[in-house]
KOLPA-927845 format. One record per residue (C-alpha): residue number from 1; residue in three letters; x, y, z. Coordinates in pm, 1 decimal. Example, Ala and Ser with C-alpha at 12.3 -4.5 7.8 and 13.67 -1.06 7.14 Angstrom:
BEGIN
+-----+------+----------+----------+----------+
!  nr ! rest !       c1 !       c2 !       c3 !
+-----+------+----------+----------+----------+
!   1 !  ala !   1230.0 !   -450.0 !    780.0 !
!   2 !  ser !   1367.0 !   -106.0 !    714.0 !
+-----+------+----------+----------+----------+
end
This chain:
BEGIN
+-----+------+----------+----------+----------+
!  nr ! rest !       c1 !       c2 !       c3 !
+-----+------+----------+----------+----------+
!   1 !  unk ! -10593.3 ! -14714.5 !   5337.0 !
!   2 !  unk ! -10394.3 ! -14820.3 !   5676.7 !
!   3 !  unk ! -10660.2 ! -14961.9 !   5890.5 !
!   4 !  unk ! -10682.9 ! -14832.0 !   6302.7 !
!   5 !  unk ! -10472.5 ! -15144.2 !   6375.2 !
!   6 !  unk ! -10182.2 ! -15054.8 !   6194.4 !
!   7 !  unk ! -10141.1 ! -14735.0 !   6302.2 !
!   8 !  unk ! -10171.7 ! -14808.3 !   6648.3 !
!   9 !  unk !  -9907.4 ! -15065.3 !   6597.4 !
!  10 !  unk !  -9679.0 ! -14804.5 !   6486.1 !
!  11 !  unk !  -9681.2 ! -14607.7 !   6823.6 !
!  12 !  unk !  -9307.8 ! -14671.6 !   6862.8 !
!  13 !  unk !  -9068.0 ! -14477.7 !   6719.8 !
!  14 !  unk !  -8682.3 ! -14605.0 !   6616.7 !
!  15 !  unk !  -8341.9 ! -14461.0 !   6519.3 !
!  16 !  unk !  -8127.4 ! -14691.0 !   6278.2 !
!  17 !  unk !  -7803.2 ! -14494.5 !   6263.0 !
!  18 !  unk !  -7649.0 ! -14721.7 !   5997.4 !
!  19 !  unk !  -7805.0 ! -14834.9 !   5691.3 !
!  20 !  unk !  -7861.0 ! -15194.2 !   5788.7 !
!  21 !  unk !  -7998.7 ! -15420.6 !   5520.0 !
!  22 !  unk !  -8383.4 ! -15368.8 !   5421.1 !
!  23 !  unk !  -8474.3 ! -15725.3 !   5567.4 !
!  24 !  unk !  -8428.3 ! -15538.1 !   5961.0 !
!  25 !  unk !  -8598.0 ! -15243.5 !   5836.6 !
!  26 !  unk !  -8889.8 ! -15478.3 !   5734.9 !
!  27 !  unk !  -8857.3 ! -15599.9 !   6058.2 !
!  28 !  unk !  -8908.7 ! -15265.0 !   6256.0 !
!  29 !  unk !  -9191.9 ! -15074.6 !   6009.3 !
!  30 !  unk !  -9405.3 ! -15399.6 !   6145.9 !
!  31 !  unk !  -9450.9 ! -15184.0 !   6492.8 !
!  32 !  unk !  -9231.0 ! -14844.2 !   6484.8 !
!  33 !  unk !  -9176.8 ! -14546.9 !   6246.7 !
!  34 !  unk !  -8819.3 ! -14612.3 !   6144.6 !
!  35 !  unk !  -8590.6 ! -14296.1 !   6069.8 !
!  36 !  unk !  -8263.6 ! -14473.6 !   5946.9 !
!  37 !  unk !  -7949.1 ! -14298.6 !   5831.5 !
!  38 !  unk !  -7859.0 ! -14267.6 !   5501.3 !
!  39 !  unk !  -7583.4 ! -14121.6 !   5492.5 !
!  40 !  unk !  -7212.0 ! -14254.0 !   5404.6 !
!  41 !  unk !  -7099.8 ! -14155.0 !   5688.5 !
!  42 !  unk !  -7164.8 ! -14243.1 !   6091.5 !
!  43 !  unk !  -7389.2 ! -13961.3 !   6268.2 !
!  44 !  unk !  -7205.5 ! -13740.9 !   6520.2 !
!  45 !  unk !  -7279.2 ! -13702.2 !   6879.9 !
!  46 !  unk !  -7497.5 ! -13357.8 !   6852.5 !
!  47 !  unk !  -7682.4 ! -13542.8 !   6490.0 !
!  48 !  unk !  -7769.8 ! -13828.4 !   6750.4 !
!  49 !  unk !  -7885.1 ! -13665.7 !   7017.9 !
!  50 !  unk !  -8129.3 ! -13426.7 !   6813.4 !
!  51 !  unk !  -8290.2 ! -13746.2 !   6679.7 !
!  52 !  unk !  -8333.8 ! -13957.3 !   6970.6 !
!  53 !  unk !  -8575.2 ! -13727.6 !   7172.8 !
!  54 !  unk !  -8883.3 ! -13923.1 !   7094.7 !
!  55 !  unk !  -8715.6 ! -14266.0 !   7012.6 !
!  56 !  unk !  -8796.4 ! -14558.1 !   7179.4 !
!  57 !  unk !  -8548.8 ! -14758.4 !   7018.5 !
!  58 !  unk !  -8190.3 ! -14754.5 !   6877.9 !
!  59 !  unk !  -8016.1 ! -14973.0 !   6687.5 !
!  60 !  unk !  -7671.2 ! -14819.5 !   6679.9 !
!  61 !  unk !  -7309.2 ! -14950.6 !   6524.5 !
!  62 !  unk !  -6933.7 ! -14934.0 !   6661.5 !
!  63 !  unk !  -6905.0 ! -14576.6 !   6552.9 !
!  64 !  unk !  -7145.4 ! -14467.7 !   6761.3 !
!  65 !  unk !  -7043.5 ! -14347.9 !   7126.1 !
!  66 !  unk !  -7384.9 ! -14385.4 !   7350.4 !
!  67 !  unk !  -7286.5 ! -14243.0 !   7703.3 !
!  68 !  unk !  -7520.3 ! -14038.4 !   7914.5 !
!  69 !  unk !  -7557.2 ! -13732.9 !   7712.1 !
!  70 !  unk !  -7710.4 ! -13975.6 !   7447.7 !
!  71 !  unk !  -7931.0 ! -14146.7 !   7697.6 !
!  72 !  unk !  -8049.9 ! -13869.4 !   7907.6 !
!  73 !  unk !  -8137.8 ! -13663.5 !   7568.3 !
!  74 !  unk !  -8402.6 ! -13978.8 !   7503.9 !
!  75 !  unk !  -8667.9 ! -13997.3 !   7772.7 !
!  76 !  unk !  -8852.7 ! -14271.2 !   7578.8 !
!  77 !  unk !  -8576.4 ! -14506.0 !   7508.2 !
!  78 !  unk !  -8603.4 ! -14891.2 !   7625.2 !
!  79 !  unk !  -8408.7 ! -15073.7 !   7413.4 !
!  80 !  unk !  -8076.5 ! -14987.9 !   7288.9 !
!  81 !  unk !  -7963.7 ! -15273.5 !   7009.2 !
!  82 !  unk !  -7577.8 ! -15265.3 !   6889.4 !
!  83 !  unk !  -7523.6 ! -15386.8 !   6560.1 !
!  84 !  unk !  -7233.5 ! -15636.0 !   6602.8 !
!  85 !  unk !  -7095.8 ! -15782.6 !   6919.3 !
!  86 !  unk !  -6822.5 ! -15543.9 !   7094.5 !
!  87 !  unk !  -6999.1 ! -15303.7 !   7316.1 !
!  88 !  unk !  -6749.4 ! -15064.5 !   7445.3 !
!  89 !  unk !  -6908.0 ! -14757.6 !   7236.1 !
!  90 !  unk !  -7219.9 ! -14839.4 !   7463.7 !
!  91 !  unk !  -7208.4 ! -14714.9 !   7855.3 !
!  92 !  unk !  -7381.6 ! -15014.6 !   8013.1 !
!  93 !  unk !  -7368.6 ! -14921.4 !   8353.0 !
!  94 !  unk !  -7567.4 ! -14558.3 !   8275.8 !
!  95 !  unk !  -7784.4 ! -14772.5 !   8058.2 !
!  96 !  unk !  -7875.3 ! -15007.8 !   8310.5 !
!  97 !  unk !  -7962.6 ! -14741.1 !   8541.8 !
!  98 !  unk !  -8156.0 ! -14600.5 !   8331.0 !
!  99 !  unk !  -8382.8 ! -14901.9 !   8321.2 !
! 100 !  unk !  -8267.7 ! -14912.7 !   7942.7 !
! 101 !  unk !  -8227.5 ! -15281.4 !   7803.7 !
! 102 !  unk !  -7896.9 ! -15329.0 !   7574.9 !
! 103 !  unk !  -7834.7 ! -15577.1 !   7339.8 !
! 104 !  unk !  -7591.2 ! -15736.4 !   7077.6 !
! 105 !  unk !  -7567.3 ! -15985.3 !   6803.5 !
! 106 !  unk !  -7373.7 ! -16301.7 !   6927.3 !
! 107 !  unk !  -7297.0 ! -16526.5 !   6709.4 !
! 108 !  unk !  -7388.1 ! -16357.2 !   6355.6 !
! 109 !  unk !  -6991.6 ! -16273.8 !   6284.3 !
! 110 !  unk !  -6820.4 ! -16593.8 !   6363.4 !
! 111 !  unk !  -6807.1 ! -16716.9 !   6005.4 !
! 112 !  unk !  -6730.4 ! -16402.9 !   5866.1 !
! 113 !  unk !  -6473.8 ! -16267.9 !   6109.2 !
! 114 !  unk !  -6282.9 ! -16601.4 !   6116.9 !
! 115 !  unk !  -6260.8 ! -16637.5 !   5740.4 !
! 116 !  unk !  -6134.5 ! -16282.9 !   5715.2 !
! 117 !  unk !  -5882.4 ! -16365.5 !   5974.7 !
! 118 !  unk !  -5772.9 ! -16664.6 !   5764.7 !
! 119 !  unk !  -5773.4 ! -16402.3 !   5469.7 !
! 120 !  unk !  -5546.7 ! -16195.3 !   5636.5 !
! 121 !  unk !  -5320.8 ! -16466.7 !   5704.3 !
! 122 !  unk !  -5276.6 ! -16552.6 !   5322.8 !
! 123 !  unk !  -5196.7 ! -16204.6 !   5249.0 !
! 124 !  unk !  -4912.7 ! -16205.4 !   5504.3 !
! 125 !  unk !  -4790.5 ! -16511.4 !   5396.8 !
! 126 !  unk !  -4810.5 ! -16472.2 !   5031.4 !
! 127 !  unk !  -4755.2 ! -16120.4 !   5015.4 !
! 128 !  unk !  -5100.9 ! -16074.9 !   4804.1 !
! 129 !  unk !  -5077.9 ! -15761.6 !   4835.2 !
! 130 !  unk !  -4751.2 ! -15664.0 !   4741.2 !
! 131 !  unk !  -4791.9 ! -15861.1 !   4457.5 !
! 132 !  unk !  -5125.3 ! -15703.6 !   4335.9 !
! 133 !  unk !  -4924.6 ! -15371.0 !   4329.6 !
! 134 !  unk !  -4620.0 ! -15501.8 !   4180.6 !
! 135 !  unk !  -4861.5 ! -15626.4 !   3875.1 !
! 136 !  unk !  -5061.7 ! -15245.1 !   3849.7 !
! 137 !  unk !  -4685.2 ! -15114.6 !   3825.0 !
! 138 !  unk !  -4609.3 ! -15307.8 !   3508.9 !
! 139 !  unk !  -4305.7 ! -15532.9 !   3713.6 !
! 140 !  unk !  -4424.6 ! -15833.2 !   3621.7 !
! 141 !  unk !  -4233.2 ! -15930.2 !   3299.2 !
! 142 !  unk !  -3892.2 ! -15754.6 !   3455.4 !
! 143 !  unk !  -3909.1 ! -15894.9 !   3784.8 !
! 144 !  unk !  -3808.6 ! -16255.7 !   3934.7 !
! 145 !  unk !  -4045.4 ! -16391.3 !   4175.3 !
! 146 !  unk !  -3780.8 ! -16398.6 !   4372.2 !
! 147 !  unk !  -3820.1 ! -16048.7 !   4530.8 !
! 148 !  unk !  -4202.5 ! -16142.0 !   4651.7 !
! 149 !  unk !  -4103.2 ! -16496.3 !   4798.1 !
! 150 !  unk !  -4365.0 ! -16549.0 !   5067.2 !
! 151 !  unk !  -4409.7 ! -16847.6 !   5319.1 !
! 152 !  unk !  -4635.3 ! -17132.7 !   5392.5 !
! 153 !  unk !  -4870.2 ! -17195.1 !   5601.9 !
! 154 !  unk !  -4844.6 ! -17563.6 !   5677.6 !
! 155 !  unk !  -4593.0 ! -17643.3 !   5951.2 !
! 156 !  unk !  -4651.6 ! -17304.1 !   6153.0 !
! 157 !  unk !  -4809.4 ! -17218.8 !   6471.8 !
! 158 !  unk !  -5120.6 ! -17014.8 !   6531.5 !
! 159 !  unk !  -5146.6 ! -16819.2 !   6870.5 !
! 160 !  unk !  -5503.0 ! -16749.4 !   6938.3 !
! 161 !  unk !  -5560.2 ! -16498.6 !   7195.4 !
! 162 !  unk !  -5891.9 ! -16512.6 !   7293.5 !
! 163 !  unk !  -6059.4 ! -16852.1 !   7230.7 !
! 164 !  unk !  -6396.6 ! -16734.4 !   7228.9 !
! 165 !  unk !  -6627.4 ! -16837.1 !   6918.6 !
! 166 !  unk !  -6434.5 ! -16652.9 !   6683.3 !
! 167 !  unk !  -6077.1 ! -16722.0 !   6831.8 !
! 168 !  unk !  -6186.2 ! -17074.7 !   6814.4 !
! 169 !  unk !  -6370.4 ! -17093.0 !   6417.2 !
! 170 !  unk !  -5985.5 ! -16900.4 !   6340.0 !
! 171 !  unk !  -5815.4 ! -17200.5 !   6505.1 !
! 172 !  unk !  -6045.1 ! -17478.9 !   6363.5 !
! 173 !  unk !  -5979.8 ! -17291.2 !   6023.9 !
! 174 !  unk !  -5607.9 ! -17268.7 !   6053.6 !
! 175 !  unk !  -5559.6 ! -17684.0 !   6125.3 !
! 176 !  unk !  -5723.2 ! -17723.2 !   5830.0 !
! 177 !  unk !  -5375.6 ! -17598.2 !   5683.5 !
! 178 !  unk !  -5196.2 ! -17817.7 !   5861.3 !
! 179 !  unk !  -5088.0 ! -17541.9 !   6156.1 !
! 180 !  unk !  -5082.7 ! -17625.7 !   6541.4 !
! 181 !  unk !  -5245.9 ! -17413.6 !   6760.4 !
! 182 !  unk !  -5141.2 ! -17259.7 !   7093.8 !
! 183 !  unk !  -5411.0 ! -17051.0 !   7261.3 !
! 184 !  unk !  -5389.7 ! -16762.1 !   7538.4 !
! 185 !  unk !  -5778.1 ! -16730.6 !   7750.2 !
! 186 !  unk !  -5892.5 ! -16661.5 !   8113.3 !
! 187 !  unk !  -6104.3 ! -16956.9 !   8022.4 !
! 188 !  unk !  -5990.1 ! -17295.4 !   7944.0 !
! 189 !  unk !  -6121.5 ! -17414.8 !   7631.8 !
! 190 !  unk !  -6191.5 ! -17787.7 !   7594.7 !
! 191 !  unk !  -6325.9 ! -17805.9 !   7252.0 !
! 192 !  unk !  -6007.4 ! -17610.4 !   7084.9 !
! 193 !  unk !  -5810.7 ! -17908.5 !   7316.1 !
! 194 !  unk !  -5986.7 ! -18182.4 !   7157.2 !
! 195 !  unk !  -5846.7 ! -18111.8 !   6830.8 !
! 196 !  unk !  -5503.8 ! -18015.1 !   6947.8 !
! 197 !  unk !  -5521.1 ! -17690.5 !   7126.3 !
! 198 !  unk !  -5224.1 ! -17600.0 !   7371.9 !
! 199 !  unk !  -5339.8 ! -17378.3 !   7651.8 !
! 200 !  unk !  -5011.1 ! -17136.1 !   7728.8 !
! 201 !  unk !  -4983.4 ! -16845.1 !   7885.6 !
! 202 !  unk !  -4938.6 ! -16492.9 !   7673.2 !
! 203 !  unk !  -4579.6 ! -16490.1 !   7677.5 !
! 204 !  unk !  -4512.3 ! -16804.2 !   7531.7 !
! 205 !  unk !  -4779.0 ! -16786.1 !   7268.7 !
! 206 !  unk !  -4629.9 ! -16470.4 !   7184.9 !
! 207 !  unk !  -4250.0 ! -16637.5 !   7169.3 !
! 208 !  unk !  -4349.4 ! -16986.6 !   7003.5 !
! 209 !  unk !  -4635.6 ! -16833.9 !   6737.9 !
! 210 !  unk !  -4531.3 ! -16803.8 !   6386.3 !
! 211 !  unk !  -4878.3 ! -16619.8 !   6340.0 !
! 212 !  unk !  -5051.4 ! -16427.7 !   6595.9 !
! 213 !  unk !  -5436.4 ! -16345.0 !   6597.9 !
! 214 !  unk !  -5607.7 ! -16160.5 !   6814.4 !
! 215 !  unk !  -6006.0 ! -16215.0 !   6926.7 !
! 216 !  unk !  -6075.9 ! -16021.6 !   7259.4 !
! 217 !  unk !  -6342.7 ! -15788.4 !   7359.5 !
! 218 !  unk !  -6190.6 ! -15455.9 !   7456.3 !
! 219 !  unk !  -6194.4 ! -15374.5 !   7816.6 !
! 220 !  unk !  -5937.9 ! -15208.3 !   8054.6 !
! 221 !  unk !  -5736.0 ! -15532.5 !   8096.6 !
! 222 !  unk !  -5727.3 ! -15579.8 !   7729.2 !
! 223 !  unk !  -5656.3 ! -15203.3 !   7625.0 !
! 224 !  unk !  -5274.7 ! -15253.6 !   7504.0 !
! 225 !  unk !  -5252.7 ! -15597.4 !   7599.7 !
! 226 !  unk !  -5026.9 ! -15572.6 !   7279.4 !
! 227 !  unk !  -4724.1 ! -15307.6 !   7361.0 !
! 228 !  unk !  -4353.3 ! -15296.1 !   7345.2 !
! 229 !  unk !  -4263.4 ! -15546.1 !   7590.4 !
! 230 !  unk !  -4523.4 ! -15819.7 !   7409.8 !
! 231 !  unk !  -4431.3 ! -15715.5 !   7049.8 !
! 232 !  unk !  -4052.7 ! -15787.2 !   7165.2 !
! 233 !  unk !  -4105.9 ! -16133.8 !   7270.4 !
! 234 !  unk !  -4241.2 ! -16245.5 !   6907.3 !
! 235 !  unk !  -4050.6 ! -16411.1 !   6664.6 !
! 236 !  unk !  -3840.8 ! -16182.4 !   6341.6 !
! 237 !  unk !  -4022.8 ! -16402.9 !   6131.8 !
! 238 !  unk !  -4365.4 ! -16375.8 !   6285.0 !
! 239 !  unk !  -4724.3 ! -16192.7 !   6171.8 !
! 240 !  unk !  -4952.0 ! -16051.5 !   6420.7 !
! 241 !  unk !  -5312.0 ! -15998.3 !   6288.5 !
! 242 !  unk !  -5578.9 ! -15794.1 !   6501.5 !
! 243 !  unk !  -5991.2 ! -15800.5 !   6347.9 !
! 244 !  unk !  -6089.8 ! -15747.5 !   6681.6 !
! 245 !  unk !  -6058.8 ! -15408.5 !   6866.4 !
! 246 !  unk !  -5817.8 ! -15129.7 !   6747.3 !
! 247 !  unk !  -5728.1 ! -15020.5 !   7115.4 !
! 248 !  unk !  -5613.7 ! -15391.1 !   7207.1 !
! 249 !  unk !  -5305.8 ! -15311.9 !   7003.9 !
! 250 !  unk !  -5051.9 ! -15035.2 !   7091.2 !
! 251 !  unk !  -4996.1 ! -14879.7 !   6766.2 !
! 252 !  unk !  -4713.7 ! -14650.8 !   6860.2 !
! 253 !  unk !  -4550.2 ! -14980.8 !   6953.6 !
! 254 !  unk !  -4638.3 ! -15181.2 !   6635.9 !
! 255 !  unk !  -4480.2 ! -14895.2 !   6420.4 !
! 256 !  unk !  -4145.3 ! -14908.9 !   6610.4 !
! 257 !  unk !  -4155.3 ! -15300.2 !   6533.1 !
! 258 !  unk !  -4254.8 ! -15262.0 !   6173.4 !
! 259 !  unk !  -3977.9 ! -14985.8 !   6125.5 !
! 260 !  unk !  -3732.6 ! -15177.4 !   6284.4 !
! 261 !  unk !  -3828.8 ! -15532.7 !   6107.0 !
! 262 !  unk !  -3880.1 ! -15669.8 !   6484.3 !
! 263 !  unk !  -4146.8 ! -15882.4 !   6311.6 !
! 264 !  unk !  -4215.9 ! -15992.0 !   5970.5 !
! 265 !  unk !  -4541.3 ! -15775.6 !   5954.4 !
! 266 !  unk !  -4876.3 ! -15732.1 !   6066.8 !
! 267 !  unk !  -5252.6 ! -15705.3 !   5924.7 !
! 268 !  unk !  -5493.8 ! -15490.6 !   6078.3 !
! 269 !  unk !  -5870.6 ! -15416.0 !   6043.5 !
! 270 !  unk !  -5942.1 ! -15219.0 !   6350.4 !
! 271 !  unk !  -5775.7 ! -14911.4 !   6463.4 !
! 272 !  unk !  -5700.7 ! -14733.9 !   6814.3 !
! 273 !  unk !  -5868.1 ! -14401.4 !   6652.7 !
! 274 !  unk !  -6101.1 ! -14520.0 !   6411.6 !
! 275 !  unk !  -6194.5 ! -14371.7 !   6120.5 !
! 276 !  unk !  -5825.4 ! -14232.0 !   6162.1 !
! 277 !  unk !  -5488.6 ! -14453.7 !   6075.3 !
! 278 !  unk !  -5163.4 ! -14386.2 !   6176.0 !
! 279 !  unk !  -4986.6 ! -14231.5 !   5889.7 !
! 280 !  unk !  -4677.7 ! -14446.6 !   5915.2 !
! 281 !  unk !  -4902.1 ! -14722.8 !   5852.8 !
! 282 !  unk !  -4970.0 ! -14573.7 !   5513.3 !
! 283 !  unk !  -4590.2 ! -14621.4 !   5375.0 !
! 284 !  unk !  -4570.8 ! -14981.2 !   5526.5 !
! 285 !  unk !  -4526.6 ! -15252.4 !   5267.5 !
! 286 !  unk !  -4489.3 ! -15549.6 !   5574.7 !
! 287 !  unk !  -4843.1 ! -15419.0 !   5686.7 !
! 288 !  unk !  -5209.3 ! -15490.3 !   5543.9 !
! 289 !  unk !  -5491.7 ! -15288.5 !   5622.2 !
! 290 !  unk !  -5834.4 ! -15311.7 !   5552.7 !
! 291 !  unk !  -6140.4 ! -15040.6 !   5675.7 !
! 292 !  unk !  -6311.2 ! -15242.3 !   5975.6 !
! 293 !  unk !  -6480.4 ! -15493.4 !   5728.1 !
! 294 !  unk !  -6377.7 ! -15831.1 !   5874.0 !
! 295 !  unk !  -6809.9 ! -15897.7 !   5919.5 !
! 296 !  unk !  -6922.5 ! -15717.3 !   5604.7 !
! 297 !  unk !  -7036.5 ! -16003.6 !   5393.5 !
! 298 !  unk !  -7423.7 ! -16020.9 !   5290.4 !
! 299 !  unk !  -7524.4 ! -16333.0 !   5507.7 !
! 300 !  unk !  -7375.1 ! -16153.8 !   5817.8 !
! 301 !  unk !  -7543.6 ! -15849.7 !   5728.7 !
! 302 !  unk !  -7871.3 ! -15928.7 !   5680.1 !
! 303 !  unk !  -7870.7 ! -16183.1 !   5974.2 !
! 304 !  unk !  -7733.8 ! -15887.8 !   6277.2 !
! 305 !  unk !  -8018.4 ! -15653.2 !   6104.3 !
! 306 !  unk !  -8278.8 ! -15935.0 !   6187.5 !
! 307 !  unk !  -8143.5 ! -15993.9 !   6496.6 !
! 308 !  unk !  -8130.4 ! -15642.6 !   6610.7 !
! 309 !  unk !  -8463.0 ! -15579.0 !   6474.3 !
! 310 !  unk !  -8645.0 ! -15872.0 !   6638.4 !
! 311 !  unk !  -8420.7 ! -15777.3 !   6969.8 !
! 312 !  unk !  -8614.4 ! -15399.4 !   6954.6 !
! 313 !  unk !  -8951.5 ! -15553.9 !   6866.7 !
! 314 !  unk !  -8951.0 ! -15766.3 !   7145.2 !
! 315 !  unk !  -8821.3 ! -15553.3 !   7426.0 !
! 316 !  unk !  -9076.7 ! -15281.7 !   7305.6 !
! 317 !  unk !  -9341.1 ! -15538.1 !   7335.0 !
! 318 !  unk !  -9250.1 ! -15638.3 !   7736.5 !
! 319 !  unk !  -9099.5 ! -15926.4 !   7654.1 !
! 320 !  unk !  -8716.7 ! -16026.2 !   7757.0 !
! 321 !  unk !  -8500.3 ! -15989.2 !   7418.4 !
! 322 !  unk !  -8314.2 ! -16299.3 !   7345.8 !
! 323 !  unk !  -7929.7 ! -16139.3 !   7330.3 !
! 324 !  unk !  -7951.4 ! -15875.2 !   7642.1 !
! 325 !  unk !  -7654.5 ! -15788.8 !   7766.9 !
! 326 !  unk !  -7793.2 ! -15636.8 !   8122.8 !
! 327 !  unk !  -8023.2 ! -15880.1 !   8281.9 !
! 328 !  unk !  -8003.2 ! -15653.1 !   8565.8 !
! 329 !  unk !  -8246.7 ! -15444.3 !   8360.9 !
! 330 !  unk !  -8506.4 ! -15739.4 !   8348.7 !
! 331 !  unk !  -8444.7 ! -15886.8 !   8739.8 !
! 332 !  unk !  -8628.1 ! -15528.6 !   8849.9 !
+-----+------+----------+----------+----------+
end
């Protein structure tokens, strides 16, 4: 029999829109009713908003757009928790108005996102992929290796744009290989300089890069920061690789580059119109892509569902939630 104290615990009420990993949803029964989505697919707008009425929490992913409509449809909501770190599905501003705390997962992806990166590199390089289809189409007895020659590694340059924590795990991970590393931030980065790090502007990382990876948060000075003119300036013989927001990359531009074998190729895991590709992409043998998974591994999982579950629990509870994003909220 649940005793008086548990149920009055479980005044709260929460929205998971993504099936996170049962250790959050542990997490969340301790205080809320939990209604969590099930399906294999994201919820739409109109399946979100006749949910959230009487939720005080959300713990939402990249698919999800939360803009007004969401908000004002949820009375009740305090705490809106985004599983992963990029936030531009989330309207912070309204939020923040709205007295509505917003949070994030810092941190959780680095490991994953950076090896993935590196993952993608080795596929360029080595033409993995290529080869895996070459072997499914029974070439491999009447073909020389010569027609999937790839190239090393070692002895290349990495451009890093964006030497956050992931930008920077990517360029620790690369050196390891034997690659220098040029970087492009707004921010100087002393650590990634320690170990070897060039500081350059954009243009010259893009001219003097043999591989180019990408690790900014999308905002309106990053939305296309790769297009025509920056595509141009790369090497015939270089890769670019983007894991971190579809829109950062001008797609119409990377297909006229592919097509024309301006560069050697490119691997992608975020699109400009996700869950939609570009179908020239489809055709592309210089051109890996892989469905938005560069943080899907079980660790990195299971630690964002604790985090966004603990983030919830506490901001329901009055107390400040260790990764808010709008401390404005908090101040009043």
């Amino acid at each position: 029999m649940i005793g008086w104290k548990e149920k009055m615990q479980k005044k709260w009420q929460a929205l998971v829109t993504l099936d996170i990993p049962e250790i959050g949803i542990r997490i969340l029964k301790k205080c809320c009713e939990v209604e969590v989505n099930k399906k294999d697919a994201a919820l739409s707008k109109e399946e979100i908003i006749a949910r959230i009425y009487n939720k005080h929490a959300l713990c939402c992913s990249a698919e999800d757009m939360i803009d007004t409509e969401v908000m004002d449809s949820a009375p009740n909501l305090k705490i809106i928790a985004r599983f992963g770190t990029g936030c531009d599905n989330v309207d912070i501003k309204s939020a923040t108005q709205r007295k509505i705390m917003v949070t994030n997962t810092p941190g959780a992806l680095t490991e994953a996102v950076s090896e993935m990166t590196l993952g993608l590199f080795f596929s360029l390089a080595r033409r993995l992929v290529e080869a895996d289809s070459h072997v499914r189409a029974g070439k491999f007895k009447r073909s020389s290796p010569k027609s999937l020659l790839g190239t090393e590694m070692r002895g290349k340059t990495l451009g890093v744009i964006g030497a956050g924590k992931i930008g920077t795990a990517v360029a620790r991970k690369a050196q390891g290989f034997g690659m220098d590393i040029l970087y492009h931030d707004v921010v100087r980065n002393e650590k990634l300089e320690e170990i070897g790090g060039k500081r350059v502007t954009i243009d010259y990382l893009l001219q003097h890069s043999d591989f180019i990876s990408i690790h900014v948060s999308l905002t309106t000075e990053t939305t296309h920061l790769i297009g025509r003119r920056e595509l141009g300036l790369m090497k015939k013989t270089a890769y670019l690789i983007n894991t971190s927001r579809g829109k950062v990359v001008n797609e119409t531009a990377l297909v006229k580059a592919l097509q024309r074998k301006e560069i050697a190729g490119a691997a992608l895991d975020v699109y400009e119109n996700e869950p939609h590709i570009a179908r020239e992409f489809l055709t592309m043998k210089n051109l890996v892509l892989t469905p938005h998974i560069a943080s899907a591994t079980k660790e990195t999982w299971n630690k964002m569902a604790m985090m966004v579950a603990e983030d919830c629990l506490t901001a329901l509870k009055g107390k400040r939630p260790p990764h808010l994003l709008n401390s404005e909220v908090w101040k009043d």
